[in-house]
N, C-alpha and C positions, 0 to 999 in steps of 0.2 A: 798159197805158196809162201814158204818160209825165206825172210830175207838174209839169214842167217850172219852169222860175224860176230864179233864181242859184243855190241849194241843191237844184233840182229834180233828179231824174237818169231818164236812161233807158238802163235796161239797166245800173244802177250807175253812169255816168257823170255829171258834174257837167257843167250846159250853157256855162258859163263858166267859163274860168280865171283867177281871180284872183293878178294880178299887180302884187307891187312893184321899183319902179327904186332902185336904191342907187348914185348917181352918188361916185364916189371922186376930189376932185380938190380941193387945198389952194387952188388960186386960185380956183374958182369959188365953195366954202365961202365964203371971204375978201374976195367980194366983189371982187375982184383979173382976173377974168374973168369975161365973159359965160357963160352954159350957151344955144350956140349949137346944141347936139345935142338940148337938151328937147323940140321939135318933133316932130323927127325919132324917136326914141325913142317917144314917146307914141302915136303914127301907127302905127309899128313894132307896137305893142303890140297896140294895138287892130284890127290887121289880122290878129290872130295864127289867129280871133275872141281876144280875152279883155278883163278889165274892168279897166281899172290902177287898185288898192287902194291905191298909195302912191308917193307919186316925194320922194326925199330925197337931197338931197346932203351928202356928209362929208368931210373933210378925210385926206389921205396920213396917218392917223396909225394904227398899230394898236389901239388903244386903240376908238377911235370906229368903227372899221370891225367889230371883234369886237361890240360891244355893240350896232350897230346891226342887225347880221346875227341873233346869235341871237334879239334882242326880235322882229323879224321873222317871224324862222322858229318862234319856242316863243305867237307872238300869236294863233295859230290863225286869220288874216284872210286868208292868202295859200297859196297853193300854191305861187309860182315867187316866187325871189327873182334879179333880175338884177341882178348888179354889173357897172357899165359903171366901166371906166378901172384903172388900176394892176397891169396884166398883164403889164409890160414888163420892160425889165433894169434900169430905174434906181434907186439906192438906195432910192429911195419909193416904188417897188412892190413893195406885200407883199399883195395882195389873193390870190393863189392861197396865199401861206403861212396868213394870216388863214381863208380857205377852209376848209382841214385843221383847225386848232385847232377849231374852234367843230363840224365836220362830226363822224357820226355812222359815215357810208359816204363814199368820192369814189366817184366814177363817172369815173374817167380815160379812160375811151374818147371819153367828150365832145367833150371838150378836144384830143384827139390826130383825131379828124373834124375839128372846126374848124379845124383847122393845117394839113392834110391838104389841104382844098379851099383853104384860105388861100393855101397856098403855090403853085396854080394863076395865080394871080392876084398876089404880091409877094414878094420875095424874105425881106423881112423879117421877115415872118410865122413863121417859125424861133425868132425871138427872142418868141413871144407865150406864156406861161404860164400862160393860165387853163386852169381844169380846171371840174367839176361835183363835186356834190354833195348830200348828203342830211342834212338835221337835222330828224328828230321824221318829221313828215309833209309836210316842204318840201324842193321842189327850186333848191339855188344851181345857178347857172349864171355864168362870169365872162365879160364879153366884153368887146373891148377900148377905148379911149376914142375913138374916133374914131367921128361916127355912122357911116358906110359901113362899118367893121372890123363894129361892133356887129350891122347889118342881117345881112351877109354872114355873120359866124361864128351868129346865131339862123336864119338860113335854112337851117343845117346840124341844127340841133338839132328845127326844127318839126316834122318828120315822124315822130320820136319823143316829141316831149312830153306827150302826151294819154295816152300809152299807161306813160312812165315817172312819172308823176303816179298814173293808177289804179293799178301796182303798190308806191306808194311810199304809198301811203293806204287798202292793203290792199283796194280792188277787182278 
């Protein structure tokens, strides 16, 4: 008999995934730009099923992206941590170097799926460098800042997440 509820499981499994957004972008931080993608991401979420735990944005900085990643991941509140934005080539993206620092495992196949189907669909997708990852009993995940990139690169990863969540939490 399933006990069901946010913490309920059946069959070991947790009925929700709880998820945080970690938006990475020095103008939106800064008030400097709108977060025109918060909609869309939030929708994204919750269609995943899962229950979004946190949405926070932080500025290009390594500093703020490390510290915001591990409190995340070591707060025991979330299971998937989604970094949207800083996956690119320009000097202020370090979001997949930030990844490694702070991770325990990468999970590089992730990342090379999402570039994989990406590259069906844009040429530039080449230049995308997020990866996945593991710290403690959480899964990063980087995707990229654009909502459409973000949809499309988590539509690659949905079919595996339920499954790399119970093995990464020891069910």
């Amino acid at each position: 008999r399933c006990a069901g509820g946010l913490h309920g499981s059946c069959r070991g499994r947790q009925s929700v995934i709880r998820v945080a957004v970690l938006v990475v972008s020095s103008k939106i931080a800064g008030g400097r730009e709108e977060d025109k993608g918060k909609a869309a991401l939030v929708q994204l979420v919750e269609s995943i099923p899962a229950a979004l735990a946190s949405y926070e944005v932080v500025p290009d900085e390594r500093t703020a992206i490390r510290d915001r990643l591990a409190a995340l991941c070591d707060g025991g509140a979330v299971d998937v941590v989604l970094t949207v934005g800083g996956t690119g080539v320009r000097p202020t993206d370090v979001v997949p170097e930030v990844t490694r620092e702070v991770a325990d495992k990468e999970i590089p196949g992730i990342g090379e799926a999402m570039r994989v189907e990406s590259l069906k669909k844009v040429q530039t997708a080449m230049l995308a460098r997020g990866t996945a990852a593991i710290r403690g009993r959480t899964l990063i995940v980087n995707l990229p800042g654009s909502p459409r990139g973000a949809r499309e690169n988590l539509s690659v990863v949905l079919p595996v997440l339920e499954h790399t969540i119970d093995k990464i939490q020891g069910r």
